[in-house]
C-alpha positions as CSV (number, residue, x, y, z in Angstrom):
1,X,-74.0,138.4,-14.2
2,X,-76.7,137.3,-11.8
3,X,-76.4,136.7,-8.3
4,X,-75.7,133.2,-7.7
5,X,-72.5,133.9,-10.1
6,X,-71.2,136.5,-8.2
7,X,-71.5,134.1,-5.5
8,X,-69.7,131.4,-7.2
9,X,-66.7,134.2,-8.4
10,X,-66.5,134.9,-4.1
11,X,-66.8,130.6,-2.9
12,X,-63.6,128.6,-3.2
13,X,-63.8,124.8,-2.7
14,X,-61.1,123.1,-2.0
15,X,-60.7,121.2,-5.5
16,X,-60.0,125.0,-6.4
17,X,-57.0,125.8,-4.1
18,X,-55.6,122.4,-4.7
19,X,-55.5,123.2,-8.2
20,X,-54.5,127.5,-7.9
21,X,-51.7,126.3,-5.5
22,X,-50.8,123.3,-7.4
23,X,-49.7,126.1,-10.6
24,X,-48.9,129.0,-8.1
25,X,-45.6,128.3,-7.1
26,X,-43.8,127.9,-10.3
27,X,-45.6,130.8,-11.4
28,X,-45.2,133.6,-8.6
29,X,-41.1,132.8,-9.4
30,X,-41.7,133.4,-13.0
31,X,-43.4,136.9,-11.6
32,X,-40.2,137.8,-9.7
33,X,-38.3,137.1,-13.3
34,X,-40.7,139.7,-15.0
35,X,-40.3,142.1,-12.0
36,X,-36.8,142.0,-12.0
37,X,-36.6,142.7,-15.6
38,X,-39.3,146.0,-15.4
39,X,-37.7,146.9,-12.7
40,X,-34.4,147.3,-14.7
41,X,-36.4,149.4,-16.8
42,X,-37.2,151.7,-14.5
43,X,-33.9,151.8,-12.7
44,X,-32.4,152.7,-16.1
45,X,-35.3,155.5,-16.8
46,X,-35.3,157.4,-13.4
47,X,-31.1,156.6,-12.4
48,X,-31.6,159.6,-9.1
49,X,-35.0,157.9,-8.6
50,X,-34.9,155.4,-5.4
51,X,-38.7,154.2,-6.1
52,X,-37.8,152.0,-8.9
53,X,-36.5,149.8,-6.1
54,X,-38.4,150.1,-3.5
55,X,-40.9,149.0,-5.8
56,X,-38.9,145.9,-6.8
57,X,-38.1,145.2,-3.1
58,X,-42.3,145.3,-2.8
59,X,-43.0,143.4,-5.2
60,X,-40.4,140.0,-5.1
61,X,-41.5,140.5,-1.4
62,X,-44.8,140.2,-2.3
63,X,-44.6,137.4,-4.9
64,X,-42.1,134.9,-2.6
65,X,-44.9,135.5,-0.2
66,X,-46.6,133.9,-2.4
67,X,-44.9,131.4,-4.1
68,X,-44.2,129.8,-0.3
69,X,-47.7,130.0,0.5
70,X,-48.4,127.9,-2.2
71,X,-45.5,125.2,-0.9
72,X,-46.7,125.4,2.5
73,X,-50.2,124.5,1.3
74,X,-48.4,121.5,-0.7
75,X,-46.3,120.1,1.7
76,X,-49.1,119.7,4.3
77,X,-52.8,120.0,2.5
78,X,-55.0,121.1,4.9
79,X,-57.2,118.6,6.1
80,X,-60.6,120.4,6.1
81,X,-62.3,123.1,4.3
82,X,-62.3,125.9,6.8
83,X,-58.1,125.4,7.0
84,X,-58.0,125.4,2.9
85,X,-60.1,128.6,3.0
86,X,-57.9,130.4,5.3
87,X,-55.3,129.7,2.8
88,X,-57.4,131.0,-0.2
89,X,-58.0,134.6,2.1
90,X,-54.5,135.2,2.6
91,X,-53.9,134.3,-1.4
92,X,-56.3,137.1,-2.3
93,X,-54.9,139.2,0.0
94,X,-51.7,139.2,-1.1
95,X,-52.6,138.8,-4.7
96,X,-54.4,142.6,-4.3
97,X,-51.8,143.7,-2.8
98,X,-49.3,143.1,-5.5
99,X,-52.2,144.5,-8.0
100,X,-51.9,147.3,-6.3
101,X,-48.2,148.0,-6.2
102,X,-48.6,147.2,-10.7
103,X,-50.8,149.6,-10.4
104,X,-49.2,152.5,-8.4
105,X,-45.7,151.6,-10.1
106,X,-47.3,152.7,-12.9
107,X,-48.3,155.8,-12.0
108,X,-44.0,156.3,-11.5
109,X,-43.4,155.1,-14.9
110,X,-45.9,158.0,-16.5
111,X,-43.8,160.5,-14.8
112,X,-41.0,159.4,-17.2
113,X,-41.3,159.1,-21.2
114,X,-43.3,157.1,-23.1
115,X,-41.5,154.3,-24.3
116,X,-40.6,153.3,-20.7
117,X,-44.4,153.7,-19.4
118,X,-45.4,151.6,-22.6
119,X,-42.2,148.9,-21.5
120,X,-44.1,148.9,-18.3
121,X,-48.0,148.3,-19.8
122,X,-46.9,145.6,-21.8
123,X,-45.1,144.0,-18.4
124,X,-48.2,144.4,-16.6
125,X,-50.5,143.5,-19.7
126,X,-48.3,140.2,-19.6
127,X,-48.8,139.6,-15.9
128,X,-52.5,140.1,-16.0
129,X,-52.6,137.6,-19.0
130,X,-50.8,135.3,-16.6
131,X,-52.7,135.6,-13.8
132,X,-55.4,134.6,-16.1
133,X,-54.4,131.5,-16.8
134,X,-52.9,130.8,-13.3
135,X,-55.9,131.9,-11.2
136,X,-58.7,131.4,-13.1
137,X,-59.8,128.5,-10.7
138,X,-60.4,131.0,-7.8
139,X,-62.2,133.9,-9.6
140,X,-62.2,136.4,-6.8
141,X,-58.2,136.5,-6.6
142,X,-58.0,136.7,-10.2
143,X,-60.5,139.5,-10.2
144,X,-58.8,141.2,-8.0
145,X,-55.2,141.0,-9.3
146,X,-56.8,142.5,-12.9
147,X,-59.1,145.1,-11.3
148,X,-56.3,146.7,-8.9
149,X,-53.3,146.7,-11.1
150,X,-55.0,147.3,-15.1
151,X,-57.4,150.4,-14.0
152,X,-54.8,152.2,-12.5
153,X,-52.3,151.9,-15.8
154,X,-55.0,153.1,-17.4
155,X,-55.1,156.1,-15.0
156,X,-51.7,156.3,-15.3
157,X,-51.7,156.8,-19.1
158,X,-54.3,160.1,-19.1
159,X,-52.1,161.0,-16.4
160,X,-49.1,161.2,-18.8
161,X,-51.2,162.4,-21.6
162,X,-54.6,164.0,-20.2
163,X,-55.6,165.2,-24.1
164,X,-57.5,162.8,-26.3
165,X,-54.4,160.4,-27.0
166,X,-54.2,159.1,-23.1
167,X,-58.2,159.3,-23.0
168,X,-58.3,156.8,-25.7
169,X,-55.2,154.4,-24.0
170,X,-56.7,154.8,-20.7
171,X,-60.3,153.0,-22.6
172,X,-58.2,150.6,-24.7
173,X,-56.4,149.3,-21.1
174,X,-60.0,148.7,-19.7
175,X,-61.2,146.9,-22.3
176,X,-57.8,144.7,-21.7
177,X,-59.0,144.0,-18.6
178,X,-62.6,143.2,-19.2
179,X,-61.8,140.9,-21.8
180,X,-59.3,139.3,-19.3
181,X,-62.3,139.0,-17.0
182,X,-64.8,137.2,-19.6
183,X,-61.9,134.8,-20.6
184,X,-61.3,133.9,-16.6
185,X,-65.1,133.3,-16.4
186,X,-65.1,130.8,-19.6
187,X,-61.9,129.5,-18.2
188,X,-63.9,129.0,-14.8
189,X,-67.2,127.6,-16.3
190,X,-64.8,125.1,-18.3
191,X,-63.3,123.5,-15.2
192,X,-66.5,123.0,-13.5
193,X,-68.2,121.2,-16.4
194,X,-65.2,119.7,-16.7
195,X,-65.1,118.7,-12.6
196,X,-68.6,117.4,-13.0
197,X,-67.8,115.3,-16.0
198,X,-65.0,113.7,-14.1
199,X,-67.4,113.2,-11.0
200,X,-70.0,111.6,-12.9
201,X,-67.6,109.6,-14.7
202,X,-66.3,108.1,-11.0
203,X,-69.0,107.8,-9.8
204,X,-70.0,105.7,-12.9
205,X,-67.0,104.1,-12.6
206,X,-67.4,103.3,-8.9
207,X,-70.6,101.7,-9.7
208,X,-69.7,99.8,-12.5
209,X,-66.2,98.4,-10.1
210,X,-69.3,97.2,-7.5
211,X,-71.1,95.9,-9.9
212,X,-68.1,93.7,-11.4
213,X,-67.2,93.1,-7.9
214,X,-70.6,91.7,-7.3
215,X,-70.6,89.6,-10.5
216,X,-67.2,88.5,-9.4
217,X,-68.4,87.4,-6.5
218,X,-71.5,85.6,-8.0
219,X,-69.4,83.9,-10.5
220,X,-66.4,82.5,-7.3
221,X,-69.6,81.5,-5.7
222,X,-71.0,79.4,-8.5
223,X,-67.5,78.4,-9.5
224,X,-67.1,77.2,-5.9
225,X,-70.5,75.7,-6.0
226,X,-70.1,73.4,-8.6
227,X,-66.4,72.2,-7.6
228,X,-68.2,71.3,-4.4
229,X,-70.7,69.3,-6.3
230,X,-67.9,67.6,-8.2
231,X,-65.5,67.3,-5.1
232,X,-68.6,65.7,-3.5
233,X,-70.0,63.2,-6.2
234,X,-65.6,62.2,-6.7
235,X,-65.8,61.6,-2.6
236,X,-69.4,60.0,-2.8
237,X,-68.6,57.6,-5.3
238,X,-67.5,54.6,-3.3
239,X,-71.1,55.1,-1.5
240,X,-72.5,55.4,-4.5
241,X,-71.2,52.3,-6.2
242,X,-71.2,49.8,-3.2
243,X,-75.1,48.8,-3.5
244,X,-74.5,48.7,-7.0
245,X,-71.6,46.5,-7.4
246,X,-73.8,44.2,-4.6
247,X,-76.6,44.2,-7.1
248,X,-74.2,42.9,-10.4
249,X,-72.8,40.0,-7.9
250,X,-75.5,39.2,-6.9
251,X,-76.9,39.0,-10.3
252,X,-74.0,36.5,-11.4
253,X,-74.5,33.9,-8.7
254,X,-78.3,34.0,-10.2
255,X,-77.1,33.8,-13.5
256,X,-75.0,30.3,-12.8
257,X,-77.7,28.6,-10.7
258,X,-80.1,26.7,-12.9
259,X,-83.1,28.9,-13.0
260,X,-86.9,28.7,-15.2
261,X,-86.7,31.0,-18.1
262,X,-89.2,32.9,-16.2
263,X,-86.4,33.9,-13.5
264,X,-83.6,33.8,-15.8
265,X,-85.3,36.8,-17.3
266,X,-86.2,38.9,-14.5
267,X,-82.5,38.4,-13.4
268,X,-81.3,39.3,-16.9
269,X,-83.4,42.4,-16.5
270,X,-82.4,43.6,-12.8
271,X,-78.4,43.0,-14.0
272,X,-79.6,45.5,-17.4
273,X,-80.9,48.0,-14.7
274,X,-78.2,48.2,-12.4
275,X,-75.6,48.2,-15.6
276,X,-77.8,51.4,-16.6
277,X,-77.4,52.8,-13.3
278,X,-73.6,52.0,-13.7
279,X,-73.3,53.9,-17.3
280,X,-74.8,57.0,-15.9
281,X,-73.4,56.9,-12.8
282,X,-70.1,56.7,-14.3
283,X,-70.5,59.4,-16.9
284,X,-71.3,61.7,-13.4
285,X,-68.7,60.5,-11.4
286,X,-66.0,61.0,-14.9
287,X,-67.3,64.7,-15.8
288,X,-66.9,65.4,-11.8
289,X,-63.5,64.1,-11.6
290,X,-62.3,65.9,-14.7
291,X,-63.7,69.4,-12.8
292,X,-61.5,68.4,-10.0
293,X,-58.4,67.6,-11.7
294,X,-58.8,64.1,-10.7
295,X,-57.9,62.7,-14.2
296,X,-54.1,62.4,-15.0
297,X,-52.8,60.9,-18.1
298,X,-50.3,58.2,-17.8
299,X,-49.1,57.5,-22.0
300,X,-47.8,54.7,-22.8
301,X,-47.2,52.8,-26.1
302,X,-50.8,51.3,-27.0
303,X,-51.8,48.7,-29.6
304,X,-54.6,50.4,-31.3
305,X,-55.7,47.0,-33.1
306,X,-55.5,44.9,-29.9
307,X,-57.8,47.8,-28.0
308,X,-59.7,48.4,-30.7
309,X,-60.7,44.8,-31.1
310,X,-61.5,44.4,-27.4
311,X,-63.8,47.1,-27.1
312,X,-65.6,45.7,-30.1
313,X,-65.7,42.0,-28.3
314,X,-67.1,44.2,-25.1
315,X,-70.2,45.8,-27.2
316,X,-70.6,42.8,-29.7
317,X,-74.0,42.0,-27.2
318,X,-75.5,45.7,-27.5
319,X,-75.0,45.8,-31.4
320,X,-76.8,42.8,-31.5
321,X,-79.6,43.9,-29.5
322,X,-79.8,46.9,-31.3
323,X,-79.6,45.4,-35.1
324,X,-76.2,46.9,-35.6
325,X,-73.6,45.6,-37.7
326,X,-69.9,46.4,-35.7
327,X,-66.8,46.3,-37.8
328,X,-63.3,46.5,-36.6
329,X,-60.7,47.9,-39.7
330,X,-57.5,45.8,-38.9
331,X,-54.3,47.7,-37.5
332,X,-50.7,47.4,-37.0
333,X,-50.6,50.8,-36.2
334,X,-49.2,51.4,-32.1
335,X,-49.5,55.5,-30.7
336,X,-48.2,56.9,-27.3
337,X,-51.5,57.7,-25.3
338,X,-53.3,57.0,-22.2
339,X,-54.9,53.6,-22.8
340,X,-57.8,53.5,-20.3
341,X,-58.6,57.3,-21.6
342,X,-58.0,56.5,-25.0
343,X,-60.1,53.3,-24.9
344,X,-62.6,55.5,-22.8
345,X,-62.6,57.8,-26.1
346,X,-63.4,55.3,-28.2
347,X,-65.9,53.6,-25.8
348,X,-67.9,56.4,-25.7
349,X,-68.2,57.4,-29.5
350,X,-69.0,53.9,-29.7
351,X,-71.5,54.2,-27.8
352,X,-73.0,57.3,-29.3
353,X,-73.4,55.5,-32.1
354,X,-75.0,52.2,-31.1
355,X,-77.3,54.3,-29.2
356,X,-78.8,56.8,-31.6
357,X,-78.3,54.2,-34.7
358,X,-80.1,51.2,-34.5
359,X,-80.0,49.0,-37.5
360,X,-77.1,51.0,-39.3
361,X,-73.8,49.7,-40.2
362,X,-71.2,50.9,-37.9
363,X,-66.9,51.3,-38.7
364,X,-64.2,51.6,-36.6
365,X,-60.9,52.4,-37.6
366,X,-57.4,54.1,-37.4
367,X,-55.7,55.8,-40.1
368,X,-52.3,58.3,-40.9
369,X,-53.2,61.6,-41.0
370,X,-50.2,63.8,-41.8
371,X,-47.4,62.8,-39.3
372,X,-50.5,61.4,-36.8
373,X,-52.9,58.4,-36.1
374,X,-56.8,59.1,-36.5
375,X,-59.4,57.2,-35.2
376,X,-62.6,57.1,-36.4
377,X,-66.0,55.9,-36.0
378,X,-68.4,56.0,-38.6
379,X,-72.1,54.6,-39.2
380,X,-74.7,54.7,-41.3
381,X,-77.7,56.4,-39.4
382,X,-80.0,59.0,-39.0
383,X,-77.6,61.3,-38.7
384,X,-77.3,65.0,-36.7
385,X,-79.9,67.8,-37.6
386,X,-78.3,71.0,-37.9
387,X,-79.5,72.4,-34.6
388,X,-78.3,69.7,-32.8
389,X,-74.9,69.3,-34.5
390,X,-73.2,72.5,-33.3
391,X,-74.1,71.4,-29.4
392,X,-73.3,67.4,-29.6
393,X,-70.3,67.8,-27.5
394,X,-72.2,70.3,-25.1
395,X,-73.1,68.7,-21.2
396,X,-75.7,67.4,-20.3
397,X,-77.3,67.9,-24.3
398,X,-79.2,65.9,-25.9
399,X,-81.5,66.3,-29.1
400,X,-85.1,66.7,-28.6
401,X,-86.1,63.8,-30.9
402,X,-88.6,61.1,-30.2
403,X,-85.8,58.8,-31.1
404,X,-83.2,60.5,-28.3
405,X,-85.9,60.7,-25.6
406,X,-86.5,57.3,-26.1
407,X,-82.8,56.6,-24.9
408,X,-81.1,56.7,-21.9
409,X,-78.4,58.7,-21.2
410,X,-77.7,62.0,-19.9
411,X,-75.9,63.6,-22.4
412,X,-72.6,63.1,-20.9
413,X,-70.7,60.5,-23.8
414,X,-69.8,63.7,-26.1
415,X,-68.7,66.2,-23.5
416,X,-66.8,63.2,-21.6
417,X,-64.8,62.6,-24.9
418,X,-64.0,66.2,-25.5
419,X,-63.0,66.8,-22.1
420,X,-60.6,64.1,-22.7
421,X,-59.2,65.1,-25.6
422,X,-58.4,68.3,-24.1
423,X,-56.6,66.9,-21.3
424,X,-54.4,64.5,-23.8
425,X,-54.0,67.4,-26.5
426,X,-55.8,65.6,-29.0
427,X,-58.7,66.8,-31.3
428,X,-62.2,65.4,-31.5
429,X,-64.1,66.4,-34.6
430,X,-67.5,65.2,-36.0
431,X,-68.9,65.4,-40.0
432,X,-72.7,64.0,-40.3
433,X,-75.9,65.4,-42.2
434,X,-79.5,64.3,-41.9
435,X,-80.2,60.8,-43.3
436,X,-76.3,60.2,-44.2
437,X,-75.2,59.5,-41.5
438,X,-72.3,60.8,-39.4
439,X,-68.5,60.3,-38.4
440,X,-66.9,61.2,-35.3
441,X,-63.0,61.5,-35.1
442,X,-60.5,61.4,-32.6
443,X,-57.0,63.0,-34.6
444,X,-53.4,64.0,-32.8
445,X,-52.3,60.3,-31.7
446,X,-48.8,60.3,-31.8
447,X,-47.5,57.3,-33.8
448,X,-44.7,55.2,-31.9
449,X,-42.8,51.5,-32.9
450,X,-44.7,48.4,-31.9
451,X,-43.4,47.0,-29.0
452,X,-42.7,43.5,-28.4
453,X,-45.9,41.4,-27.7
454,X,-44.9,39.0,-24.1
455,X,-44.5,35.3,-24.6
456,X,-48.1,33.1,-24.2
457,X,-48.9,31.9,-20.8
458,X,-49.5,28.2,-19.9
459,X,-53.3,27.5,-19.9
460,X,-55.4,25.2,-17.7
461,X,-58.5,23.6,-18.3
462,X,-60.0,25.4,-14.8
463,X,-57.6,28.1,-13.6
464,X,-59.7,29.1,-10.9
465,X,-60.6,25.9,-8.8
466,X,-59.1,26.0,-5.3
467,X,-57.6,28.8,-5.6
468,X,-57.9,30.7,-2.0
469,X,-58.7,33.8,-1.8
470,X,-58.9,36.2,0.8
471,X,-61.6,38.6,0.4
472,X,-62.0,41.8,2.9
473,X,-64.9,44.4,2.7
474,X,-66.8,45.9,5.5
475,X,-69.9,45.8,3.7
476,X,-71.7,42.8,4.1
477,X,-73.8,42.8,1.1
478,X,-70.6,42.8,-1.2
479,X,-68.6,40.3,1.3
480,X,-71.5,37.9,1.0
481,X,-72.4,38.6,-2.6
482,X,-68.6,38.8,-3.6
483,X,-67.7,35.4,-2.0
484,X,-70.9,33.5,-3.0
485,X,-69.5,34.4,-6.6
486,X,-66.1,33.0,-6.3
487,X,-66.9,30.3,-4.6
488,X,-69.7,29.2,-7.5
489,X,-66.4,30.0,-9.6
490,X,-64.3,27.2,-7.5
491,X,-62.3,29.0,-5.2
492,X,-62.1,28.9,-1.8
493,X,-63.1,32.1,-0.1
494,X,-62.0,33.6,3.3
495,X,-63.9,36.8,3.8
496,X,-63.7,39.5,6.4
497,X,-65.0,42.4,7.6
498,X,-61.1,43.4,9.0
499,X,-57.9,42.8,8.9
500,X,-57.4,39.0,9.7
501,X,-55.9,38.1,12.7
502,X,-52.9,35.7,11.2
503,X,-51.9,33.8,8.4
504,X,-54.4,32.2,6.1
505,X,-52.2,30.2,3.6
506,X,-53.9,31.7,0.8
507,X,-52.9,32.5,-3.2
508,X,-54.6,35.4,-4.0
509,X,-56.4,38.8,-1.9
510,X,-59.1,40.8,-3.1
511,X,-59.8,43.8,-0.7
512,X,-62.1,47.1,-0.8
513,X,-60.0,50.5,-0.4
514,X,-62.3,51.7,2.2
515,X,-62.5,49.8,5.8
516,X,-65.0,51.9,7.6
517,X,-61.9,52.9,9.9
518,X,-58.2,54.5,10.0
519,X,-57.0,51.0,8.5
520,X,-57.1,50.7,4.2
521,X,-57.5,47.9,1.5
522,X,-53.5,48.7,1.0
523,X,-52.7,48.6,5.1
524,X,-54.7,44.9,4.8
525,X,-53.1,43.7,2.1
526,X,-49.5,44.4,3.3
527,X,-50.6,42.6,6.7
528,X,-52.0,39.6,4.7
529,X,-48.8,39.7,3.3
530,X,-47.1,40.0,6.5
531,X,-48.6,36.6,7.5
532,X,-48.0,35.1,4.8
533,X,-44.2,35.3,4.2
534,X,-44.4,36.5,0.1
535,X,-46.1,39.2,-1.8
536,X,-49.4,37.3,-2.4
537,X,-51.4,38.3,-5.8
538,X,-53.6,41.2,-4.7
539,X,-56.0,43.6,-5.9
540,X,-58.4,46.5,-4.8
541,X,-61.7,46.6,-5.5
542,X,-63.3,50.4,-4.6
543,X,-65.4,53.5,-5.6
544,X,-62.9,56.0,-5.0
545,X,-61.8,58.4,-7.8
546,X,-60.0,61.5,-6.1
547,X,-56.6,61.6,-7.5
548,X,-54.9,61.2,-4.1
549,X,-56.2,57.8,-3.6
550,X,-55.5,57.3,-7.5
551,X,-51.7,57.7,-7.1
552,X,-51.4,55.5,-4.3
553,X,-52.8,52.6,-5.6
554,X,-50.7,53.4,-8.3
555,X,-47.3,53.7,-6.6
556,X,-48.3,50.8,-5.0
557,X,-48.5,48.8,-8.3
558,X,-51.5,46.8,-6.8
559,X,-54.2,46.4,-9.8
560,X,-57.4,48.3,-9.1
561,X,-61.0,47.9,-10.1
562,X,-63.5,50.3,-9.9
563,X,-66.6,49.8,-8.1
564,X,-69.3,48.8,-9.8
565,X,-67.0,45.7,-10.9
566,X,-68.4,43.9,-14.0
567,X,-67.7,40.0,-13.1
568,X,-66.0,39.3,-15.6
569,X,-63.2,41.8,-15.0
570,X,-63.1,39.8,-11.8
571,X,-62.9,36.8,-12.8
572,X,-60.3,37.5,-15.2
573,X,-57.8,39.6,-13.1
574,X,-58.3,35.9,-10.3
575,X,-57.6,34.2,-13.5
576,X,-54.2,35.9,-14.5
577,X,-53.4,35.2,-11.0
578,X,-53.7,31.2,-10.9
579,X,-52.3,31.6,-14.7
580,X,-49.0,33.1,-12.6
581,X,-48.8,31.1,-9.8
582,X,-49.6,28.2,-12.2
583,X,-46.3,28.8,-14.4
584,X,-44.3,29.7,-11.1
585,X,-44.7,26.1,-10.0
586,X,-43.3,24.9,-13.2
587,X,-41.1,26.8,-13.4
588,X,-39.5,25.7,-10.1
589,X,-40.3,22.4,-11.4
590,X,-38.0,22.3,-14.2
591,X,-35.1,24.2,-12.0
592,X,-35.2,21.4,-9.7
């Protein structure tokens, strides 16, 4: 053994005594058991003899000295190194001293025969095996326990036999103790590869906890990041939308003046634009509000022939322009569902396919499927390439084709649908291959009894003249576009910029949410009201798509339009209005 090992067999760190004390005390009581026992032995062997116990008094002495050492030491761990180290010194101390008294005890067993010193050496040969496997971690007390206590049994056997016979013992009891002494050191080297394996691993461990800490913290930031963007574009939108609701009213009253073909298509051509604008503004302002939660599914029983129907009169203009030949399948078939996210659904995958097949022959039905109502929509195009088809309803993807670039959109229609479906537990599912064509499928509608369809309203030739509307917004683009509009539809328009002052004597209100102050489009409606003496017709027009807002308009059961407003949802909300107030005053009519 070189140097720096005998130095290692003399250090103790204090991972060592926290480990020899941690096995010490239970041990040093199991010593007192064995003493006890040899001890009896020796009593038994030398009966006149009073060393036998003054040997055992020695020795428990010795080994409860120990055994509360090592209970003192883990009761109240030392602090620092120098303090543990004081407690490893007086642990070799005492563990040579009681190597000792083995040893000299022995030399009183020899004196006796030889089946009570050989009771003895197999006592001692057990407690030097034990103090092998107890003290092993700090090498110098073990060392010293075997090298005090074996040598001297061995001197104590040629002292009982001096001839050849003890000679040979006395080697054989050496060799005991040098083989103890290699199987400490392996022992020894075992726990220290062992300590650095476990150091390595923590420290592996500790960097790999920071490092998933840090990615952690990346991925809150850019979770928190792009709710931000999304709380941002659902609190943004009524900004957003204002100039372009401005620019489609505005666009109307041009429309109904009587203008050279020239103007009537650059007119037709700004109202195109700013209904782009409103496609992908709303595919933005839907994908943020779904991030945010701001999407909340009301169901409802839903006629799925009456919505499909309407959403094919709504494109029937696009599938024109775009050589498209749009056929509704017929239904009687009704499902529980959300109808404006439903229709949204369909819208969408309508869409889709007007868009990215021009000329093709496009269906759009609803069928059983098991215990549930399918709808599909199915055309005869180009069809997906296989790259594309396993990211259609990816964000923000969109096929790199000359035929795609060549189309607006962001990539949103797809992604918007499957969100969607998620949120109503519904499927969405899509079958196409290149040059067949492809079919897109919404499945999981819940099938429910029709319900009955409400008795026909009285018509009149022209609903809308003089009816008297008050209209509030505090921008005045939209006031002035909005009441040029309906007055070029033959009402009679109050606008303002606040809350009116007093009564106004009028049939209907039309207000924005936002006032550009503390006061709402709900707060001016129920003062209008206030003047008025009845629960005039009302409606909000805004931008606004956080849910808060949402459910108030809702529990307010005042019918809301979102900014930009297409005219003729307008016109025929004022419409169902006069239609009301229309069969109100015959009804009173025939009552008097």
């Amino acid at each position: 053994m070189n140097l720096e090992g005998l130095r290692a067999i003399g250090r103790a760190e204090k991972w060592q005594l926290d480990y020899l004390f941690d096995l010490g005390f239970q041990a040093w009581l199991v010593h007192i058991g064995v003493v006890a026992a040899t001890a009896g032995v020796l009593v038994s062997a030398h009966p006149e003899d009073r060393w036998p116990l003054l040997w055992c008094v020695a020795m428990i002495l010795l080994s409860l000295s120990l055994s509360l050492l090592a209970r003192f030491y883990l009761r109240s761990p030392p602090a620092d190194e120098p303090s543990a180290q004081r407690y490893g010194a007086a642990h070799t101390g005492l563990t040579a001293l009681v190597g000792i008294t083995w040893g000299l005890g022995g030399f009183g067993a020899a004196t006796g025969d030889f089946q009570t010193l050989l009771v003895y050496s197999l006592a001692l040969g057990g407690t030097a095996l034990g103090a092998v496997s107890s003290q092993h971690v700090l090498p110098r007390s073990c060392f010293v326990s075997l090298w005090t206590s074996v040598p001297l049994l061995g001197l104590a056997h040629l002292f009982h036999d001096p001839a050849f016979l003890g000679a040979v013992i006395m080697g054989m009891v050496l060799l005991y103790a040098a083989i103890l002494s290699i199987l400490a050191i392996r022992m020894l080297r075992f726990m220290q590869a062992n300590l650095r394996l476990t150091r390595s691993l923590d420290a592996r461990l500790a960097e790999l906890t920071q490092m998933a800490a840090e990615l952690e913290g990346a991925r809150a930031e850019a979770v928190e990041a792009n709710l931000s963007k999304s709380r941002f574009l659902a609190h943004a939108s009524h900004d957003l939308r204002q100039p372009i609701h401005a620019i489609g009213l505005f666009a109307a009253c041009l429309r109904d003046i009587d203008l050279g073909a020239e103007a009537a298509q650059l007119v037709g051509s700004v109202d195109n634009a700013a209904r782009s604008v409103s496609r992908l503004l709303g595919s933005l302002l839907d994908i943020s509000r779904l991030d945010v939660g701001g999407v909340v599914p009301q169901p409802e029983p839903v006629a799925l022939g009456e919505m499909l129907q309407g959403i094919a009169r709504q494109n029937a203009d696009i599938a024109a322009a775009n050589s498209c030949t749009l056929r509704i399948v017929p239904t009687a078939l009704w499902v529980e569902a959300d109808p404006a996210l439903l229709s949204a659904m369909v819208q969408n995958l309508l869409s889709n396919a007007l868009k990215y097949a021009p000329g093709a022959r496009i269906l759009v039905g609803a069928r059983r499927a098991g215990g549930s109502i399918a709808i599909e929509v199915v055309d005869t195009g180009p069809g997906i390439a296989e790259k594309d088809f396993r990211r259609i309803f990816d964000e923000f993807y969109r096929a790199d084709r000359p035929a795609v670039r060549a189309t607006e959109g962001l990539g949103l229609g797809l992604a918007i649908v499957r969100r969607l479906a998620e949120l109503m537990a519904l499927d969405v599912s899509a079958a196409s291959a290149p040059g067949r064509g492809t079919r897109l499928r919404i499945s999981g509608l819940r099938p429910v009894a029709p319900v009955t369809a409400p008795v026909s309203r009285a018509r009149r030739q022209h609903p809308l003249t003089g009816l008297r509307v008050c209209l509030i917004d505090d921008d005045a683009d939209v006031l002035a576009a909005s009441a040029m509009l309906l007055r070029r539809w033959g009402c009679e328009v109050t606008p303002f910029r606040a809350l009116p002052g007093g009564p106004l004597g009028c049939d209907a209100i039309v207000s924005d949410f936002d006032l550009g102050g503390e006061t709402d489009g709900l707060d001016a409606i129920a003062a209008v009201r206030a003047f008025e003496g009845w629960d005039v017709p009302a409606a909000i027009v805004s931008g606004r798509t956080e849910p808060e807002t949402l459910a108030r308009l809702a529990r307010a059961g005042i019918p809301f339009l979102r900014k930009p407003v297409h005219p003729a949802e307008l016109r025929a909300l004022l419409t169902g209005f006069a239609l009301d107030a229309a069969l109100d005053i015959s009804g009173e009519a025939v009552r008097g």
